[in-house]
C-alpha positions in Angstrom: 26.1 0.9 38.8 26.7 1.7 42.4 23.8 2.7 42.9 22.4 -1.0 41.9 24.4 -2.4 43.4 23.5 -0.8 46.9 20.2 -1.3 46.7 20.2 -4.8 46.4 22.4 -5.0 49.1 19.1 -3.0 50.6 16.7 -5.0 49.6 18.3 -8.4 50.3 18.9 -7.0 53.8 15.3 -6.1 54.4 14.2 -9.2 53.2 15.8 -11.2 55.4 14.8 -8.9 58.3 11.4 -9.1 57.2 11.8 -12.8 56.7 12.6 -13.3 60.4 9.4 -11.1 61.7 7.6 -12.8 59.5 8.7 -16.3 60.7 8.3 -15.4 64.2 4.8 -13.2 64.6 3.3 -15.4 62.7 0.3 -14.0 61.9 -1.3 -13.6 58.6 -2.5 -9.8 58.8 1.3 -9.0 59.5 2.1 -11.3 56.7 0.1 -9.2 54.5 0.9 -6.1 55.5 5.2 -6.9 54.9 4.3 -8.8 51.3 2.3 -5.7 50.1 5.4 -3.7 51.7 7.7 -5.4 49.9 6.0 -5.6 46.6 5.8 -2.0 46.5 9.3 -1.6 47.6 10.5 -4.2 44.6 8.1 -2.0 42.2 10.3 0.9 43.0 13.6 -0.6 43.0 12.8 -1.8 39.4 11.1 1.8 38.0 14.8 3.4 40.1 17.2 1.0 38.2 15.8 1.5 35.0 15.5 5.4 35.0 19.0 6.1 36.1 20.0 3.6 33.7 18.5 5.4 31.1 16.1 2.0 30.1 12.9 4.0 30.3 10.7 3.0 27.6 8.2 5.5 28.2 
């Protein structure tokens, strides 16, 4: 649960740094470039929680 609980803490904190370069470069390949970064960090975060909490379905 720790470990959960951690890396949302993670991710929230990346966001938000990502968030602010976002806002202030402004520029869309940038933009890109962090959305694909962070949908591909979610992706993992979500295939982490569930295998150590044993919710694999596979």
């Amino acid at each position: 649960m720790t470990n959960i609980i951690a890396g949302l803490i993670g991710l929230a904190l990346l966001l938000g740094y990502l968030g602010i370069l976002v806002w202030s470069v402004n520029s869309l390949p940038f933009t890109l470039i962090a959305a694909v970064s962070v949908a591909i960090l979610l992706y993992d975060f979500y295939l982490s929680a569930l295998k150590r909490n044993g919710l694999n379905r596979r």
